[in-house]
C-alpha positions as CSV (number, residue, x, y, z in Angstrom):
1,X,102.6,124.5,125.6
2,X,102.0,125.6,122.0
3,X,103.0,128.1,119.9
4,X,100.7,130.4,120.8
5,X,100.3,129.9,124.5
6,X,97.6,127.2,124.7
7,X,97.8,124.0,127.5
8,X,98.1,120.8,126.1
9,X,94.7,118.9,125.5
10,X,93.4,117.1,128.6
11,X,92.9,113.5,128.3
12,X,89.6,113.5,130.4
13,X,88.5,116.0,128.0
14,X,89.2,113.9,125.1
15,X,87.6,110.4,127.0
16,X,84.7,113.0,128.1
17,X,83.7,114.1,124.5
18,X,83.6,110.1,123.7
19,X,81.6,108.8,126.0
20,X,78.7,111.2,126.9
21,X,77.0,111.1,123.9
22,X,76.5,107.3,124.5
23,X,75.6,107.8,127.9
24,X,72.8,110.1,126.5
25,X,71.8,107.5,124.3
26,X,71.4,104.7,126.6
27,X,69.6,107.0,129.2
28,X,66.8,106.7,126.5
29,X,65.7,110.1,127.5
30,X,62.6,112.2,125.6
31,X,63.3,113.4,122.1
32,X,63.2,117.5,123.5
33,X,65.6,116.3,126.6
34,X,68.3,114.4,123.9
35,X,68.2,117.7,121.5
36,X,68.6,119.7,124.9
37,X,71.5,117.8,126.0
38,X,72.9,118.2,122.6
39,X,73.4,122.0,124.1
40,X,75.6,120.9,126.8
41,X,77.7,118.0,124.8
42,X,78.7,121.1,121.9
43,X,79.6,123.5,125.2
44,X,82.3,120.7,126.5
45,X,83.3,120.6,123.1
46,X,84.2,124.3,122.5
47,X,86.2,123.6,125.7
48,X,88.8,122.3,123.9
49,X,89.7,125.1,121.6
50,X,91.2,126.5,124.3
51,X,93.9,123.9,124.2
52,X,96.3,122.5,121.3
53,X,98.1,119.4,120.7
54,X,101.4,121.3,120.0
55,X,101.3,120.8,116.1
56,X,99.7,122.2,113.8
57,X,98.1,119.8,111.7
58,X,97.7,117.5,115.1
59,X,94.7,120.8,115.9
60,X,93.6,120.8,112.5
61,X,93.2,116.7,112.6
62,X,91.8,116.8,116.1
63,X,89.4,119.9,114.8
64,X,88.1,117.8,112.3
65,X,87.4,114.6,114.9
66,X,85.7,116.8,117.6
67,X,83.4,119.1,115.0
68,X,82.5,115.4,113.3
69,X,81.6,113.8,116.5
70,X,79.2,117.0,117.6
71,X,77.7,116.6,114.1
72,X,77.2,112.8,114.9
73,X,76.1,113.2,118.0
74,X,73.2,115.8,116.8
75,X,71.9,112.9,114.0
76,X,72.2,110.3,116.8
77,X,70.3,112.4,119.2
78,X,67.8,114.7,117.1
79,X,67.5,112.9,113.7
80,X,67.3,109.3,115.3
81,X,66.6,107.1,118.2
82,X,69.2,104.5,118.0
83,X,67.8,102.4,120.8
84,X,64.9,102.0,118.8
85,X,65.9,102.1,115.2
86,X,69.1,100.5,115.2
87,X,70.3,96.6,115.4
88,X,73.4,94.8,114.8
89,X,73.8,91.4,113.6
90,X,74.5,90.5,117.0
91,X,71.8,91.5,118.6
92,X,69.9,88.9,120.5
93,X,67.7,91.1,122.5
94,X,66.3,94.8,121.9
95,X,69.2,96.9,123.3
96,X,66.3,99.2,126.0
97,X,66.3,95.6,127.6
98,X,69.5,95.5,128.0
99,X,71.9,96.8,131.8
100,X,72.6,100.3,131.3
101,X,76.5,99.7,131.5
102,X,76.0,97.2,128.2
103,X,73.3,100.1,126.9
104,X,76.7,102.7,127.1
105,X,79.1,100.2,125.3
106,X,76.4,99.0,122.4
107,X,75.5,103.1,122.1
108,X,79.5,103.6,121.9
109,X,80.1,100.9,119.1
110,X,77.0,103.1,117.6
111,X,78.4,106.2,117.9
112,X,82.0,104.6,116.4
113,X,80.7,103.1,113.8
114,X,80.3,105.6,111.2
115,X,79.6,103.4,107.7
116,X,77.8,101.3,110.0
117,X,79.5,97.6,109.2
118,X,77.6,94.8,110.5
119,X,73.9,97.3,111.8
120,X,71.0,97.9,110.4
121,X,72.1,101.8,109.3
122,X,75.2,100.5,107.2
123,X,75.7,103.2,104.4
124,X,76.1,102.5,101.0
125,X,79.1,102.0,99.0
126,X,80.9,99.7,101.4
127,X,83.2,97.9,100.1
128,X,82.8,94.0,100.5
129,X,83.2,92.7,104.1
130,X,87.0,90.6,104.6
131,X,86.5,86.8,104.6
132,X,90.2,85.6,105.6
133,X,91.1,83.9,108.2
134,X,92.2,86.0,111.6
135,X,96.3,85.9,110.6
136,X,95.6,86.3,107.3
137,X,93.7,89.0,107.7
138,X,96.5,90.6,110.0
139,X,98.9,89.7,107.5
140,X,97.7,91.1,104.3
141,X,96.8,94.1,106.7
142,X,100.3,94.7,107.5
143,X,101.1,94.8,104.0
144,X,98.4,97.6,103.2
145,X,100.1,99.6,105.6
146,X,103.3,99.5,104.2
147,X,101.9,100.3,100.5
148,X,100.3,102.9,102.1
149,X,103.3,104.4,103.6
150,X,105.1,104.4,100.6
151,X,102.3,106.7,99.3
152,X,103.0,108.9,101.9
153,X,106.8,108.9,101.4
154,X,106.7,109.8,98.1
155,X,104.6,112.5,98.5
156,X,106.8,113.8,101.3
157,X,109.6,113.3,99.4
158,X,108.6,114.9,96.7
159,X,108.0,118.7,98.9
160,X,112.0,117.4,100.3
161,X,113.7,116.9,97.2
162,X,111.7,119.1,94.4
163,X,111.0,122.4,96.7
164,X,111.1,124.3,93.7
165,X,108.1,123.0,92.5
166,X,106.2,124.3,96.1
167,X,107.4,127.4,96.4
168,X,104.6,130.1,97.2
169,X,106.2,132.7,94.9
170,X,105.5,130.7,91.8
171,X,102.0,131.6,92.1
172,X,99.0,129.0,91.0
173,X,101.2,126.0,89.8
174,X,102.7,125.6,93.7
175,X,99.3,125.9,95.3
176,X,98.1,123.0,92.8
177,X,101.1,120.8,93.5
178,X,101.3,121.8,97.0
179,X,96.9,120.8,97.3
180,X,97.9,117.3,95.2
181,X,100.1,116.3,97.3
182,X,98.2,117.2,100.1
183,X,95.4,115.2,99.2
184,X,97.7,112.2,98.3
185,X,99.0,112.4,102.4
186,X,95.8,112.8,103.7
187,X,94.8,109.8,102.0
188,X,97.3,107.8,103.3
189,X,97.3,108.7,106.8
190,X,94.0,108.0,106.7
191,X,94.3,104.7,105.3
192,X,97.3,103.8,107.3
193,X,95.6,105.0,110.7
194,X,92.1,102.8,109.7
195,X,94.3,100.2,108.4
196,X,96.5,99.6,111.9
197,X,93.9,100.1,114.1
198,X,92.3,97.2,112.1
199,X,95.2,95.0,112.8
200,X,95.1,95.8,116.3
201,X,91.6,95.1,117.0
202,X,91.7,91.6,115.3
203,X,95.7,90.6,116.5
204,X,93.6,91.1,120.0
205,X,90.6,89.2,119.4
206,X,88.8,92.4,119.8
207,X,87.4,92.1,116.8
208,X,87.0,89.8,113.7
209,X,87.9,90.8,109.9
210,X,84.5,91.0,108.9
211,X,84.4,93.7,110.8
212,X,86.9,95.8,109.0
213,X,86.3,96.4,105.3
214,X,88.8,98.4,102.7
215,X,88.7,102.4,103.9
216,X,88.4,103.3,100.1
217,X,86.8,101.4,97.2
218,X,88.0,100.8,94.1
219,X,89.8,103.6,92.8
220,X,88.9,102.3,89.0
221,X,85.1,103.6,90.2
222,X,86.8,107.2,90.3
223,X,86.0,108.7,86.8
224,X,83.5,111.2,88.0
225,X,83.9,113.7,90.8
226,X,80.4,112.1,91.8
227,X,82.0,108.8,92.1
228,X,85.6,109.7,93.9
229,X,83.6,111.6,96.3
230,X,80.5,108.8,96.5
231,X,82.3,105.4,95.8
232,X,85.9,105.6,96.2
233,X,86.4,107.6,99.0
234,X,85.9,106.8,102.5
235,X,82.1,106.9,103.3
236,X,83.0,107.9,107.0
237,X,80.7,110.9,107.2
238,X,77.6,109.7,104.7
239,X,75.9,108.6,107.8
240,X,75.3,112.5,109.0
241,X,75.2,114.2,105.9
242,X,72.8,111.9,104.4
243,X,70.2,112.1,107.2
244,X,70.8,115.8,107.6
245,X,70.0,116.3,103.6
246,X,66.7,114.1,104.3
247,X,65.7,116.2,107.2
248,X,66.5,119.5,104.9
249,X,64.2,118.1,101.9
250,X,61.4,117.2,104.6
251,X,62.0,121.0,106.2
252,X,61.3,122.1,102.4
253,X,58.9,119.6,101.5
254,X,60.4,118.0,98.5
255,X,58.9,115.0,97.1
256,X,61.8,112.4,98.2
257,X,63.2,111.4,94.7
258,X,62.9,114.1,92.9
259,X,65.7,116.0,91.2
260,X,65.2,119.1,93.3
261,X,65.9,116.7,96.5
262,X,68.4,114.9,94.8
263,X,71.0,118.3,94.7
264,X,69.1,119.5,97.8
265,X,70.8,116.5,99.4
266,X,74.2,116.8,97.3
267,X,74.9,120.6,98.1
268,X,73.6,119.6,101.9
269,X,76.3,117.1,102.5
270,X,78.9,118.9,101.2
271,X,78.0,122.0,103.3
272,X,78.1,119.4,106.1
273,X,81.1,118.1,105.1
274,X,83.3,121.9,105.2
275,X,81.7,122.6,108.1
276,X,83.2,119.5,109.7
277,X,86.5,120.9,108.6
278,X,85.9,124.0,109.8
279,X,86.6,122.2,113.2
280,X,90.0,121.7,112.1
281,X,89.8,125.8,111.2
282,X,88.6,126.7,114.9
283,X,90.9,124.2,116.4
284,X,94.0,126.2,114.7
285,X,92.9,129.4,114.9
286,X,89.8,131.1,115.4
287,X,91.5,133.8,113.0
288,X,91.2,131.3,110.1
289,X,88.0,130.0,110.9
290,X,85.9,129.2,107.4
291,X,89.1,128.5,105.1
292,X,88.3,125.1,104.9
293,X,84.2,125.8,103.7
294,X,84.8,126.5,100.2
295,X,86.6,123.5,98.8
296,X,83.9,121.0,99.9
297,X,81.0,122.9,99.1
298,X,82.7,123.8,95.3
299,X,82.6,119.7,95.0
300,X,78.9,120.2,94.6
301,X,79.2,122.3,92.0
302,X,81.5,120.0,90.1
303,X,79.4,117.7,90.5
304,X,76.3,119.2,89.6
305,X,78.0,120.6,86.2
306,X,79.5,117.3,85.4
307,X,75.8,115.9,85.6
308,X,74.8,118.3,83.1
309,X,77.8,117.5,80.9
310,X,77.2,113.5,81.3
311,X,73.2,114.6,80.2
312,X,74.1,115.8,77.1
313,X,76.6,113.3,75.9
314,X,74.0,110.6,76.7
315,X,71.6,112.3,74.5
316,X,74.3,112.7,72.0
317,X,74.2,108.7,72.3
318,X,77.9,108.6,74.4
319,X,78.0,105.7,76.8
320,X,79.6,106.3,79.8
321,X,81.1,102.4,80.3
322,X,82.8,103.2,77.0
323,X,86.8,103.1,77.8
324,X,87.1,106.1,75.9
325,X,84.8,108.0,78.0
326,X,86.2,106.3,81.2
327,X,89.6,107.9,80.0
328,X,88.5,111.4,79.8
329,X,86.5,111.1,82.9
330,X,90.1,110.5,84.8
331,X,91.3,113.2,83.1
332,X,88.5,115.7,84.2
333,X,89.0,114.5,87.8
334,X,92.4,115.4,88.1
335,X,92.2,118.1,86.5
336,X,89.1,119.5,88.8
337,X,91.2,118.2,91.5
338,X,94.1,120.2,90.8
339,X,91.5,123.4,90.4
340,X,90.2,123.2,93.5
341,X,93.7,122.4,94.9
342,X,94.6,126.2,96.3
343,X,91.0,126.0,98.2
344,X,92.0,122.5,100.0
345,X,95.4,124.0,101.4
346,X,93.8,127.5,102.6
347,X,93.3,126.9,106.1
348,X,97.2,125.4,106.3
349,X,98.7,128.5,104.0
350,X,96.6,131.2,106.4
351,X,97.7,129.1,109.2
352,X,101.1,129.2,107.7
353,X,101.9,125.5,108.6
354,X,104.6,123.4,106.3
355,X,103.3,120.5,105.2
356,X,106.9,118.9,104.4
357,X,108.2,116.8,106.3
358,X,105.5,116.1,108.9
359,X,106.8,112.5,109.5
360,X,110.3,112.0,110.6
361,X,111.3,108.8,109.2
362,X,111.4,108.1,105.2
363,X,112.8,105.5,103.8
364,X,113.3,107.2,101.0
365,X,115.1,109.6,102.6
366,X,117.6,106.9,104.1
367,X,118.0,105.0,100.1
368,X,118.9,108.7,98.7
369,X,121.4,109.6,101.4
370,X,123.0,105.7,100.6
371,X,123.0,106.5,97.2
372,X,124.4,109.6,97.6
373,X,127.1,109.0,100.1
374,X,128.4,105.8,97.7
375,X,128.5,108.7,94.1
Protein backbone atom coordinates (compact mmCIF):
# COMPACT_ATOMS: atom_id res chain seq x y z
CA UNK A 1 0.00 0.00 0.00
CA UNK A 2 1.33 3.57 -0.79
CA UNK A 3 1.44 6.56 0.83
CA UNK A 4 -1.65 7.69 0.01
CA UNK A 5 -3.81 4.58 0.08
CA UNK A 6 -3.39 3.09 -3.36
CA UNK A 7 -3.00 -1.02 -4.04
CA UNK A 8 0.07 -2.11 -5.44
CA UNK A 9 0.05 -2.33 -9.31
CA UNK A 10 -1.23 -5.60 -10.64
CA UNK A 11 1.02 -7.64 -12.76
CA UNK A 12 -1.81 -8.75 -15.16
CA UNK A 13 -2.42 -5.16 -15.56
CA UNK A 14 1.03 -4.40 -16.45
CA UNK A 15 1.43 -7.86 -18.99
CA UNK A 16 -2.24 -6.64 -20.25
CA UNK A 17 -1.21 -3.06 -21.32
CA UNK A 18 1.81 -4.95 -23.23
CA UNK A 19 0.29 -7.22 -25.17
CA UNK A 20 -3.14 -5.99 -26.48
CA UNK A 21 -1.93 -3.58 -28.61
CA UNK A 22 -0.15 -6.34 -30.55
CA UNK A 23 -2.94 -8.50 -30.44
CA UNK A 24 -4.83 -5.65 -32.19
CA UNK A 25 -2.23 -5.44 -34.67
CA UNK A 26 -2.05 -8.88 -35.75
CA UNK A 27 -5.96 -9.22 -35.81
CA UNK A 28 -5.37 -6.92 -38.96
CA UNK A 29 -8.69 -5.38 -38.22
CA UNK A 30 -10.28 -2.18 -40.47
CA UNK A 31 -8.61 1.15 -40.04
CA UNK A 32 -12.08 2.69 -38.07
CA UNK A 33 -12.13 -0.72 -35.86
CA UNK A 34 -8.05 -0.23 -34.85
CA UNK A 35 -8.73 3.68 -33.98
CA UNK A 36 -11.86 2.27 -32.07
CA UNK A 37 -10.09 -0.18 -30.08
CA UNK A 38 -7.60 2.50 -29.35
CA UNK A 39 -10.69 3.66 -27.05
CA UNK A 40 -10.66 0.61 -25.05
CA UNK A 41 -6.62 0.01 -24.78
CA UNK A 42 -6.41 4.03 -23.18
CA UNK A 43 -9.52 2.90 -20.69
CA UNK A 44 -7.32 -0.22 -19.26
CA UNK A 45 -4.72 2.20 -19.11
CA UNK A 46 -6.30 4.84 -16.81
CA UNK A 47 -6.92 1.62 -14.78
CA UNK A 48 -3.79 1.87 -13.35
CA UNK A 49 -3.72 5.28 -11.87
CA UNK A 50 -5.60 3.88 -9.41
CA UNK A 51 -2.65 1.97 -8.16
CA UNK A 52 1.10 2.94 -7.18
CA UNK A 53 4.25 1.14 -7.11
CA UNK A 54 5.05 2.42 -3.50
CA UNK A 55 7.68 5.08 -4.56
CA UNK A 56 7.45 7.98 -5.87
CA UNK A 57 9.61 8.26 -8.70
CA UNK A 58 8.81 4.33 -9.36
CA UNK A 59 4.85 6.21 -10.44
CA UNK A 60 6.37 8.94 -12.09
CA UNK A 61 8.79 6.33 -14.18
CA UNK A 62 5.95 3.93 -14.72
CA UNK A 63 3.62 7.18 -15.67
CA UNK A 64 5.93 7.91 -18.23
CA UNK A 65 6.12 4.06 -19.71
CA UNK A 66 2.20 3.66 -19.77
CA UNK A 67 1.32 7.36 -21.25
CA UNK A 68 4.31 6.47 -23.98
CA UNK A 69 2.93 3.09 -24.86
CA UNK A 70 -0.85 4.69 -25.41
CA UNK A 71 0.86 7.33 -27.56
CA UNK A 72 2.59 4.26 -29.46
CA UNK A 73 -0.12 2.40 -29.68
CA UNK A 74 -2.34 5.37 -31.35
CA UNK A 75 0.65 5.87 -34.27
CA UNK A 76 0.76 1.97 -34.59
CA UNK A 77 -2.94 1.76 -34.83
CA UNK A 78 -4.30 5.14 -36.46
CA UNK A 79 -1.14 6.65 -38.21
CA UNK A 80 0.09 3.21 -39.66
CA UNK A 81 -0.59 -0.28 -40.60
CA UNK A 82 2.39 -2.20 -39.47
CA UNK A 83 1.30 -5.44 -41.01
CA UNK A 84 1.49 -3.79 -44.15
CA UNK A 85 4.07 -1.08 -43.99
CA UNK A 86 6.57 -2.58 -41.91
CA UNK A 87 9.46 -5.36 -42.48
CA UNK A 88 12.43 -6.50 -40.61
CA UNK A 89 15.52 -7.76 -41.99
CA UNK A 90 14.42 -11.01 -41.07
CA UNK A 91 11.48 -11.27 -42.75
CA UNK A 92 11.15 -14.08 -45.21
CA UNK A 93 7.49 -13.86 -45.77
CA UNK A 94 4.85 -10.85 -45.46
CA UNK A 95 3.93 -11.03 -41.72
CA UNK A 96 -0.46 -11.21 -42.72
CA UNK A 97 0.85 -14.74 -44.00
CA UNK A 98 2.08 -15.50 -41.18
CA UNK A 99 -0.03 -17.91 -37.71
CA UNK A 100 -1.59 -15.40 -35.65
CA UNK A 101 0.43 -16.57 -32.49
CA UNK A 102 3.88 -15.56 -34.64
CA UNK A 103 1.51 -12.27 -36.05
CA UNK A 104 1.29 -11.30 -31.89
CA UNK A 105 5.08 -11.82 -31.22
CA UNK A 106 6.45 -10.03 -34.71
CA UNK A 107 3.62 -7.06 -33.75
CA UNK A 108 5.27 -7.15 -30.06
CA UNK A 109 8.93 -6.78 -31.27
CA UNK A 110 7.11 -3.87 -33.32
CA UNK A 111 5.51 -2.32 -30.70
CA UNK A 112 9.14 -2.67 -28.48
CA UNK A 113 11.10 -1.43 -30.82
CA UNK A 114 10.88 2.18 -30.58
CA UNK A 115 14.18 3.51 -32.88
CA UNK A 116 13.24 0.63 -34.95
CA UNK A 117 16.93 -1.31 -35.20
CA UNK A 118 17.04 -3.75 -37.81
CA UNK A 119 12.98 -2.67 -39.69
CA UNK A 120 12.08 -0.86 -42.34
CA UNK A 121 10.76 2.32 -39.82
CA UNK A 122 14.28 2.69 -38.12
CA UNK A 123 14.55 6.45 -37.08
CA UNK A 124 17.26 8.54 -37.70
CA UNK A 125 20.14 9.35 -35.68
CA UNK A 126 21.01 5.81 -34.54
CA UNK A 127 23.99 5.36 -33.61
CA UNK A 128 26.08 2.58 -35.60
CA UNK A 129 24.87 -1.02 -35.09
CA UNK A 130 27.64 -3.27 -32.56
CA UNK A 131 29.85 -5.54 -34.64
CA UNK A 132 31.73 -7.67 -31.67
CA UNK A 133 31.61 -10.77 -31.08
CA UNK A 134 28.68 -12.21 -28.54
CA UNK A 135 31.19 -12.16 -25.23
CA UNK A 136 32.69 -9.25 -26.33
CA UNK A 137 29.81 -7.59 -26.69
CA UNK A 138 28.64 -8.70 -23.10
CA UNK A 139 31.84 -7.68 -21.84
CA UNK A 140 32.38 -4.20 -23.01
CA UNK A 141 28.61 -4.00 -21.99
CA UNK A 142 29.28 -4.76 -18.49
CA UNK A 143 31.75 -2.12 -18.49
CA UNK A 144 29.24 0.63 -19.74
CA UNK A 145 27.21 -0.20 -16.96
CA UNK A 146 29.64 0.41 -14.40
CA UNK A 147 30.73 3.99 -16.07
CA UNK A 148 27.37 4.58 -16.05
CA UNK A 149 26.81 3.98 -12.46
CA UNK A 150 29.54 6.01 -11.45
CA UNK A 151 27.61 8.83 -13.18
CA UNK A 152 24.85 8.13 -11.05
CA UNK A 153 26.87 7.99 -7.86
CA UNK A 154 28.38 11.09 -8.20
CA UNK A 155 25.40 12.78 -8.84
CA UNK A 156 23.80 11.16 -5.77
CA UNK A 157 26.56 11.97 -3.90
CA UNK A 158 26.71 15.15 -4.61
CA UNK A 159 22.75 15.91 -3.02
CA UNK A 160 24.47 13.53 0.20
CA UNK A 161 27.47 15.31 0.85
CA UNK A 162 26.95 19.13 -0.49
CA UNK A 163 23.07 19.55 0.81
CA UNK A 164 23.71 23.05 1.09
CA UNK A 165 23.92 23.49 -2.35
CA UNK A 166 20.08 21.85 -2.73
CA UNK A 167 18.36 23.42 -0.29
CA UNK A 168 14.94 24.90 -1.43
CA UNK A 169 15.35 28.07 0.69
CA UNK A 170 18.28 29.31 -1.44
CA UNK A 171 15.91 30.06 -4.05
CA UNK A 172 16.83 29.77 -8.07
CA UNK A 173 20.47 28.43 -7.67
CA UNK A 174 19.01 25.02 -5.76
CA UNK A 175 16.36 24.45 -8.33
CA UNK A 176 19.21 24.65 -11.08
CA UNK A 177 21.61 22.34 -9.29
CA UNK A 178 18.83 20.24 -8.02
CA UNK A 179 17.32 20.06 -12.17
CA UNK A 180 21.28 19.24 -13.29
CA UNK A 181 21.63 16.74 -11.35
CA UNK A 182 18.49 15.42 -12.05
CA UNK A 183 19.04 15.24 -15.54
CA UNK A 184 22.54 13.68 -14.99
CA UNK A 185 20.47 10.52 -12.94
CA UNK A 186 17.99 10.24 -15.40
CA UNK A 187 20.49 9.73 -17.87
CA UNK A 188 22.10 7.21 -16.24
CA UNK A 189 19.39 5.11 -15.18
CA UNK A 190 18.43 5.18 -18.41
CA UNK A 191 21.46 4.10 -19.91
CA UNK A 192 22.18 1.57 -17.27
CA UNK A 193 18.54 0.03 -17.52
CA UNK A 194 18.99 -0.15 -21.75
CA UNK A 195 22.48 -1.10 -21.22
CA UNK A 196 21.72 -4.45 -18.87
CA UNK A 197 18.80 -5.41 -20.47
CA UNK A 198 21.25 -5.56 -23.51
CA UNK A 199 23.56 -7.86 -21.77
CA UNK A 200 20.80 -10.03 -20.83
CA UNK A 201 19.23 -10.49 -24.10
CA UNK A 202 22.54 -11.45 -25.88
CA UNK A 203 24.27 -13.51 -22.51
CA UNK A 204 20.90 -15.58 -23.44
CA UNK A 205 21.03 -15.87 -27.05
CA UNK A 206 17.89 -13.90 -27.17
CA UNK A 207 19.37 -11.66 -29.15
CA UNK A 208 22.53 -10.67 -31.05
CA UNK A 209 24.66 -7.25 -30.59
CA UNK A 210 23.61 -5.98 -33.66
CA UNK A 211 20.65 -5.62 -32.25
CA UNK A 212 21.55 -3.35 -29.45
CA UNK A 213 23.20 -0.04 -30.54
CA UNK A 214 24.60 2.88 -27.96
CA UNK A 215 21.32 4.53 -26.06
CA UNK A 216 22.90 8.00 -26.74
CA UNK A 217 25.22 9.23 -29.52
CA UNK A 218 28.01 11.03 -29.31
CA UNK A 219 27.86 13.58 -26.81
CA UNK A 220 30.61 15.77 -28.87
CA UNK A 221 27.32 16.22 -31.43
CA UNK A 222 25.75 18.12 -28.40
CA UNK A 223 26.57 21.88 -29.18
CA UNK A 224 23.07 22.91 -29.98
CA UNK A 225 19.91 22.32 -28.03
CA UNK A 226 18.70 21.04 -31.55
CA UNK A 227 21.38 18.48 -31.49
CA UNK A 228 21.36 17.20 -27.61
CA UNK A 229 17.76 16.78 -28.09
CA UNK A 230 18.02 15.39 -31.93
CA UNK A 231 21.44 13.42 -32.02
CA UNK A 232 22.73 12.78 -28.75
CA UNK A 233 19.94 11.82 -26.78
CA UNK A 234 18.09 8.74 -26.94
CA UNK A 235 15.80 8.76 -30.02
CA UNK A 236 13.28 6.42 -28.05
CA UNK A 237 10.13 8.49 -28.74
CA UNK A 238 11.06 10.05 -32.52
CA UNK A 239 9.08 7.21 -33.84
CA UNK A 240 5.57 8.83 -32.46
CA UNK A 241 6.35 12.33 -32.50
CA UNK A 242 7.64 12.38 -35.84
CA UNK A 243 4.58 10.73 -37.43
CA UNK A 244 2.25 12.69 -35.31
CA UNK A 245 4.03 16.20 -36.57
CA UNK A 246 3.48 14.65 -40.30
CA UNK A 247 -0.07 13.88 -39.65
CA UNK A 248 -0.40 17.64 -38.01
CA UNK A 249 1.27 19.34 -41.23
CA UNK A 250 -1.05 17.18 -43.49
CA UNK A 251 -4.23 18.25 -41.07
CA UNK A 252 -2.94 21.91 -41.91
CA UNK A 253 -1.88 21.37 -45.28
CA UNK A 254 1.66 22.43 -45.25
CA UNK A 255 3.84 21.80 -48.13
CA UNK A 256 6.13 18.90 -46.55
CA UNK A 257 9.61 20.73 -46.41
CA UNK A 258 8.79 23.93 -45.88
CA UNK A 259 9.95 25.96 -42.93
CA UNK A 260 6.36 26.45 -41.62
CA UNK A 261 6.29 22.42 -41.43
CA UNK A 262 9.65 22.20 -40.34
CA UNK A 263 8.67 24.06 -36.60
CA UNK A 264 5.17 22.67 -37.12
CA UNK A 265 6.88 19.33 -36.60
CA UNK A 266 9.49 20.70 -33.91
CA UNK A 267 6.93 22.41 -31.48
CA UNK A 268 4.62 19.02 -32.28
CA UNK A 269 7.11 16.62 -30.87
CA UNK A 270 7.88 18.38 -28.04
CA UNK A 271 4.18 18.89 -27.14
CA UNK A 272 4.21 15.08 -27.55
CA UNK A 273 7.05 14.57 -25.71
CA UNK A 274 5.51 16.58 -22.18
CA UNK A 275 2.51 15.08 -22.64
CA UNK A 276 4.25 11.63 -22.35
CA UNK A 277 5.52 12.97 -19.02
CA UNK A 278 2.48 14.04 -18.04
CA UNK A 279 1.91 10.27 -17.50
CA UNK A 280 4.39 10.33 -14.97
CA UNK A 281 2.27 13.58 -13.50
CA UNK A 282 -1.18 11.55 -13.48
CA UNK A 283 0.58 8.49 -12.20
CA UNK A 284 1.82 10.61 -8.95
CA UNK A 285 -0.95 12.61 -8.53
CA UNK A 286 -3.67 13.77 -10.40
CA UNK A 287 -3.18 17.05 -8.22
CA UNK A 288 0.01 17.76 -10.14
CA UNK A 289 -1.00 16.74 -13.35
CA UNK A 290 0.64 19.27 -16.25
CA UNK A 291 3.98 20.03 -14.15
CA UNK A 292 5.91 18.22 -16.36
CA UNK A 293 4.33 20.05 -19.96
CA UNK A 294 6.31 23.11 -19.77
CA UNK A 295 9.93 21.98 -19.82
CA UNK A 296 9.68 19.96 -23.01
CA UNK A 297 7.64 22.24 -24.90
CA UNK A 298 10.07 25.43 -23.78
CA UNK A 299 12.84 23.08 -25.70
CA UNK A 300 11.17 24.19 -28.83
CA UNK A 301 11.53 27.47 -28.19
CA UNK A 302 15.22 27.16 -27.58
CA UNK A 303 15.50 25.66 -30.30
CA UNK A 304 13.66 27.79 -32.52
CA UNK A 305 15.67 30.99 -31.08
CA UNK A 306 18.95 29.28 -31.43
CA UNK A 307 18.02 28.80 -35.18
CA UNK A 308 17.61 32.39 -35.51
CA UNK A 309 20.81 33.12 -33.65
CA UNK A 310 22.89 30.31 -35.87
CA UNK A 311 21.02 32.49 -39.14
CA UNK A 312 22.53 35.47 -38.46
CA UNK A 313 26.00 34.41 -37.54
CA UNK A 314 26.12 32.47 -40.82
CA UNK A 315 25.25 35.54 -42.70
CA UNK A 316 27.85 37.32 -40.60
CA UNK A 317 30.16 34.61 -42.36
CA UNK A 318 30.59 32.40 -38.71
CA UNK A 319 31.04 28.72 -39.46
CA UNK A 320 29.43 26.60 -37.19
CA UNK A 321 32.39 23.58 -37.45
CA UNK A 322 34.74 26.30 -36.24
CA UNK A 323 36.08 25.05 -32.62
CA UNK A 324 35.43 28.38 -31.45
CA UNK A 325 31.91 28.34 -32.18
CA UNK A 326 31.66 24.63 -31.07
CA UNK A 327 32.90 26.04 -27.63
CA UNK A 328 30.28 28.57 -27.09
CA UNK A 329 27.61 26.34 -28.44
CA UNK A 330 28.53 23.99 -25.08
CA UNK A 331 28.40 26.83 -23.21
CA UNK A 332 24.84 27.93 -24.42
CA UNK A 333 23.59 24.42 -23.75
CA UNK A 334 24.37 24.24 -20.37
CA UNK A 335 23.54 27.19 -19.61
CA UNK A 336 19.81 26.76 -21.30
CA UNK A 337 19.90 23.59 -19.46
CA UNK A 338 20.39 25.03 -16.20
CA UNK A 339 17.41 27.73 -17.20
CA UNK A 340 15.06 25.36 -17.81
CA UNK A 341 16.28 23.33 -14.74
CA UNK A 342 13.36 24.51 -12.02
CA UNK A 343 10.73 23.47 -15.02
CA UNK A 344 12.27 19.74 -15.21
CA UNK A 345 12.01 19.11 -11.38
CA UNK A 346 8.34 20.70 -10.99
CA UNK A 347 6.28 17.70 -10.96
CA UNK A 348 8.89 16.03 -8.10
CA UNK A 349 9.05 19.59 -5.95
CA UNK A 350 4.89 19.68 -6.14
CA UNK A 351 4.97 16.13 -5.52
CA UNK A 352 7.38 16.88 -2.81
CA UNK A 353 9.57 13.69 -3.51
CA UNK A 354 13.53 13.79 -2.52
CA UNK A 355 15.51 12.93 -5.13
CA UNK A 356 18.70 12.04 -2.88
CA UNK A 357 19.45 9.07 -2.20
CA UNK A 358 17.01 7.02 -4.39
CA UNK A 359 19.56 4.12 -4.68
CA UNK A 360 20.83 2.43 -1.57
CA UNK A 361 24.16 1.36 -2.37
CA UNK A 362 27.18 3.99 -3.39
CA UNK A 363 30.38 3.19 -3.60
CA UNK A 364 31.15 6.30 -2.90
CA UNK A 365 29.51 6.39 0.03
CA UNK A 366 31.38 3.17 1.34
CA UNK A 367 35.25 4.96 0.04
CA UNK A 368 34.18 8.22 2.18
CA UNK A 369 33.04 6.39 5.28
CA UNK A 370 36.86 4.30 4.85
CA UNK A 371 38.39 7.42 4.54
CA UNK A 372 36.77 8.87 7.20
CA UNK A 373 36.89 6.26 9.77
CA UNK A 374 41.01 5.87 9.10
CA UNK A 375 41.44 10.38 9.71
Amino acid sequence: MSADGRPPLPLALQLLSSTLPACIIALNLPHAVRCAALVGYAYVLSRACSFSTGSVHRDYSLGCMLMGQLITTFHLLCLSNPLAQFRHESDLVPPSELSFLRRVYWSMCVFFNNRGVGWSYQVSNVPPRPSEARWTFVRQQLFAVFRWYLVLDIAQSLQRYCPQLFRHETGTRALVAEGLVHRCVTIAIVAVQYTLLSVVCVAAGISVPRDWPAIYGSWADAYTVRRFWGRSYHQMLRRYTRSIGKAVCQLLCLRPRSKASSYVQLYAAFAVSGLMHCGGDLMVSRGIFGASFPFYFMQAIAIMFEDAVIGIARRLGLKSSNAWTRFVGYIWLVVWLGISAPWYVNWSMRAGANNAGRFSFSLIAIIVHKVIHRV
